[in-house]
N, C-alpha and C positions, 0 to 999 in steps of 0.2 A: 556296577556303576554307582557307587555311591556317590552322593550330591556332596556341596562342597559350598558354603558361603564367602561372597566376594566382600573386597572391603568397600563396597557402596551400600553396606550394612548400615544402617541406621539404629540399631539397637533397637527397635519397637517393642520386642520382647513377646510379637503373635507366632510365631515358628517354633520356639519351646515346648509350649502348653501340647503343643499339635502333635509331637513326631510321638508314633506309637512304639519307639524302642528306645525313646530316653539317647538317642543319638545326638539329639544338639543342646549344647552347653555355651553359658558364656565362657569367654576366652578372655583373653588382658585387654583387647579394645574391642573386641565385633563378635561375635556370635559363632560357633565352629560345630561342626558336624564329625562326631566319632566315624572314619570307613569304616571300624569293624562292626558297628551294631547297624547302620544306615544299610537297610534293606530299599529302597526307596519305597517304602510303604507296599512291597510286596508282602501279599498275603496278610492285609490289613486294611486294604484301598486300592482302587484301579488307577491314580496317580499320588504322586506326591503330597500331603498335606502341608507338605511346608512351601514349595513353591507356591498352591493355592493360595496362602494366607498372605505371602510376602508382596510388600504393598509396593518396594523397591525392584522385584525382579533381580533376584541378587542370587539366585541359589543355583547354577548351573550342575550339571554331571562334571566331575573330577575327573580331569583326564588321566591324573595318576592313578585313581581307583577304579577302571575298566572292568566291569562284571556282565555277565550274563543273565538272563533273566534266569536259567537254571542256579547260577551261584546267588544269585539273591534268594531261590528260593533255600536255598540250603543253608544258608545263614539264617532265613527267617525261623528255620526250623531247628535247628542250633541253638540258636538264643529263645524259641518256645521253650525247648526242653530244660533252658539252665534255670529261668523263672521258677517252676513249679520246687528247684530244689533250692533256692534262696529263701522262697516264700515258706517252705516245710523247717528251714534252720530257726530261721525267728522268729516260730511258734515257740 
Protein backbone atom coordinates (compact mmCIF):
# COMPACT_ATOMS: atom_id res chain seq x y z
CA UNK A 1 0.00 0.00 0.00
CA UNK A 2 2.16 2.74 -0.95
CA UNK A 3 0.95 6.39 -0.20
CA UNK A 4 0.37 8.60 -2.94
CA UNK A 5 0.27 12.69 -2.71
CA UNK A 6 -2.86 14.47 -3.82
CA UNK A 7 -2.65 17.64 -5.70
CA UNK A 8 -4.11 19.61 -2.54
CA UNK A 9 -0.38 19.61 -2.05
CA UNK A 10 0.76 22.74 -1.07
CA UNK A 11 4.50 22.18 -1.52
CA UNK A 12 5.37 22.95 2.39
CA UNK A 13 8.40 20.87 1.81
CA UNK A 14 7.76 18.94 5.81
CA UNK A 15 7.10 15.29 4.04
CA UNK A 16 10.61 14.99 2.31
CA UNK A 17 12.88 15.49 5.24
CA UNK A 18 10.46 12.74 6.93
CA UNK A 19 10.24 9.57 4.77
CA UNK A 20 12.98 7.16 5.84
CA UNK A 21 13.48 5.61 2.28
CA UNK A 22 13.98 8.72 0.26
CA UNK A 23 10.43 7.83 -1.38
CA UNK A 24 9.09 11.46 -1.75
CA UNK A 25 10.56 13.87 -4.24
CA UNK A 26 9.45 16.84 -5.88
CA UNK A 27 7.65 16.49 -8.94
CA UNK A 28 6.93 19.30 -11.89
CA UNK A 29 4.18 20.94 -9.61
CA UNK A 30 3.45 18.97 -5.99
CA UNK A 31 5.40 16.69 -4.37
CA UNK A 32 5.30 12.52 -5.51
CA UNK A 33 5.92 9.38 -3.68
CA UNK A 34 8.16 6.70 -5.46
CA UNK A 35 5.74 2.92 -4.94
CA UNK A 36 8.78 1.16 -5.12
CA UNK A 37 10.80 2.56 -2.23
CA UNK A 38 7.34 3.81 -0.14
CA UNK A 39 7.21 1.13 2.52
CA UNK A 40 4.82 3.20 4.49
CA UNK A 41 7.33 3.69 7.16
CA UNK A 42 7.18 -0.05 7.71
CA UNK A 43 9.82 -1.19 9.71
CA UNK A 44 10.99 2.30 10.55
CA UNK A 45 7.72 3.59 12.35
CA UNK A 46 4.27 2.37 13.48
CA UNK A 47 2.65 5.03 10.99
CA UNK A 48 3.36 6.97 8.31
CA UNK A 49 5.80 9.96 8.89
CA UNK A 50 4.55 11.67 6.12
CA UNK A 51 0.96 11.83 6.77
CA UNK A 52 1.96 12.78 10.38
CA UNK A 53 3.62 15.96 9.28
CA UNK A 54 1.22 16.82 6.30
CA UNK A 55 -0.53 19.93 7.54
CA UNK A 56 -2.98 19.51 4.25
CA UNK A 57 -3.97 15.97 4.72
CA UNK A 58 -3.03 15.26 1.27
CA UNK A 59 -1.30 11.85 1.43
CA UNK A 60 -3.72 9.02 1.11
CA UNK A 61 -2.90 5.05 0.22
CA UNK A 62 -2.73 4.49 -3.66
CA UNK A 63 -5.24 2.62 -4.71
CA UNK A 64 -3.06 1.60 -7.76
CA UNK A 65 -0.16 0.52 -5.30
CA UNK A 66 -2.35 -2.23 -3.04
CA UNK A 67 0.27 -3.96 -0.73
CA UNK A 68 0.23 -5.99 2.16
CA UNK A 69 1.80 -5.42 5.26
CA UNK A 70 3.94 -8.74 4.37
CA UNK A 71 4.88 -6.96 0.92
CA UNK A 72 5.83 -3.84 2.72
CA UNK A 73 7.87 -5.75 4.83
CA UNK A 74 9.67 -7.25 2.00
CA UNK A 75 10.37 -4.16 0.26
CA UNK A 76 11.58 -2.73 3.51
CA UNK A 77 14.06 -5.40 3.57
CA UNK A 78 15.03 -5.14 -0.07
CA UNK A 79 15.86 -1.83 0.05
CA UNK A 80 17.76 -2.50 3.76
CA UNK A 81 19.84 -4.67 1.92
CA UNK A 82 20.58 -2.41 -1.44
CA UNK A 83 21.91 0.68 1.14
CA UNK A 84 24.62 -1.22 2.83
CA UNK A 85 25.93 -1.85 -1.01
CA UNK A 86 25.62 1.74 -2.29
CA UNK A 87 27.11 3.01 0.84
CA UNK A 88 30.36 0.33 0.47
CA UNK A 89 30.67 1.63 -3.65
CA UNK A 90 31.38 5.18 -2.47
CA UNK A 91 33.77 4.51 -0.09
Amino acid sequence: MALMITDECINCDVCEPECPNEAIYLGKEIYEIDPHKCTECVGHFDEPQCVQVCPVACIPVDPKNVESKETLWEKYHRLQAVIPIIAARSN
